[in-house]
C-alpha positions as CSV (number, residue, x, y, z in Angstrom):
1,X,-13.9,-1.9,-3.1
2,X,-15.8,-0.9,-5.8
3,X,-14.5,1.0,-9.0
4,X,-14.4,4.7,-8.8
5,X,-14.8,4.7,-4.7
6,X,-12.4,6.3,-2.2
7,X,-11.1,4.4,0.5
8,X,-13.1,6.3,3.3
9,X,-16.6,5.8,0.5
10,X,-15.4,1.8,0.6
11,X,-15.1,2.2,4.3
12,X,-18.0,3.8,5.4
13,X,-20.4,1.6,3.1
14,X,-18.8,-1.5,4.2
15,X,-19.5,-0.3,7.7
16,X,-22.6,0.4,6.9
17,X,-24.1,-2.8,5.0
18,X,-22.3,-5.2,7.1
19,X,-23.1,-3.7,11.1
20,X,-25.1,-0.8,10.0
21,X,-23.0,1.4,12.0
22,X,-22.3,5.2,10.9
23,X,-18.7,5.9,11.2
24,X,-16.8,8.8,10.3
25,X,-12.9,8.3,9.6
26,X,-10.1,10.1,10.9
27,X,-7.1,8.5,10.0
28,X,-5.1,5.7,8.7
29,X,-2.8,4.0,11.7
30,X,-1.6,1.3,10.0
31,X,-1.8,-1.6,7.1
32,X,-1.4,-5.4,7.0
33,X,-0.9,-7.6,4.5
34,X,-1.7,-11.4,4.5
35,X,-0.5,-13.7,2.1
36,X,-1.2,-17.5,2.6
37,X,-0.6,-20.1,-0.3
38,X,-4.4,-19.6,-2.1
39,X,-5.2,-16.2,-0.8
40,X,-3.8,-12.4,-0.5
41,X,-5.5,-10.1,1.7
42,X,-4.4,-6.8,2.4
43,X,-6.0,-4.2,5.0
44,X,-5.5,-0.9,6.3
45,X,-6.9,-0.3,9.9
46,X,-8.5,3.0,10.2
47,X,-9.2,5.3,13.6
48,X,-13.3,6.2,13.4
49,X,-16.0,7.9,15.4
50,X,-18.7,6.2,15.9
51,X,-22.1,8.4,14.6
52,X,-24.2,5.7,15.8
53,X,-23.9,2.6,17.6
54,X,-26.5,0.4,17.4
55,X,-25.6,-3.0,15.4
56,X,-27.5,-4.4,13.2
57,X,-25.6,-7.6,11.4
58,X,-26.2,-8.5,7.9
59,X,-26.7,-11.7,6.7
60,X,-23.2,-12.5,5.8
61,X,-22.4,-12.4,9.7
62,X,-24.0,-14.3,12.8
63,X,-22.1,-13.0,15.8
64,X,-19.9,-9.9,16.7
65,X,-17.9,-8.9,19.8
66,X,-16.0,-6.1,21.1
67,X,-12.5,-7.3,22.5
68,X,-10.0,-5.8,24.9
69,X,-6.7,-4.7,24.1
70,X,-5.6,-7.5,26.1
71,X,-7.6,-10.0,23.6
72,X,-5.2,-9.1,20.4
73,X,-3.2,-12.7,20.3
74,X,-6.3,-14.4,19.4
75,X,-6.5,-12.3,15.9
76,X,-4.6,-12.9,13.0
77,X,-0.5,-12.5,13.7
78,X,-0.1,-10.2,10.7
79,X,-3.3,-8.0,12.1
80,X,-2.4,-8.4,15.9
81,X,0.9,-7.3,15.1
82,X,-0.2,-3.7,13.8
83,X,-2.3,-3.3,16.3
84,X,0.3,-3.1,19.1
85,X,2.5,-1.1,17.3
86,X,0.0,1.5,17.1
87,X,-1.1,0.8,21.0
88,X,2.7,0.9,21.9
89,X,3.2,3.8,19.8
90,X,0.0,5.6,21.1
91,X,1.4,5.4,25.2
C-alpha cells in the first residue's frame, strides 16, 4: 500500500501491475491475518468484476492458475479458512 491510497486505489493498481487485469471492487468478504515467527501478513479478500481478462504477468511472477472451490486446502490454512466461511455462508 502506498501512503495516501485507498484500499480499493491499492487494490486495483496491484491488480493491475502484477496480472494486468482491470477489476472493479465490490465488496470486502472477509480478512486474514498470518503471523509466523519472522513475518506478519495480513489480507483482506475482496469480491471483483473482472473489466478485462486477459493476463499478462509481471516479472515478479512466472505462472498463475485459476483453482476450483474444491482446491482451497492446498492454500494457506489462515486464507483457506476465510474462504469457506464465505462459500458456506454464500449457500
Amino acid at each position: 500500500m502506498e501512503y495516501g491510497e485507498t484500499l480499493e486505489e491499492t487494490l486495483h493498481r496491484e491488480i493491475k501491475e502484477e496480472t494486468n487485469l482491470d477489476i472493479t471492487p465490490r465488496r470486502i468478504l472477509n480478512t486474514w491475518d498470518l503471523i509466523e515467527e519472522c513475518r506478519q501478513i495480513s489480507g483482506i479478500i475482496y469480491l471483483c468484476d473482472l473489466k478485462s481478462d486477459s493476463i499478462t504477468l509481471s516479472n515478479e511472477h512466472s505462472d498463475y492458475r485459476w483453482f476450483h472451490t474444491s482446491e482451497i486446502d492446498r492454500l494457506y490454512p489462515v486464507f483457506s479458512e476465510r474462504l469457506k466461511s464465505i462459500i458456506a455462508t454464500d449457500n
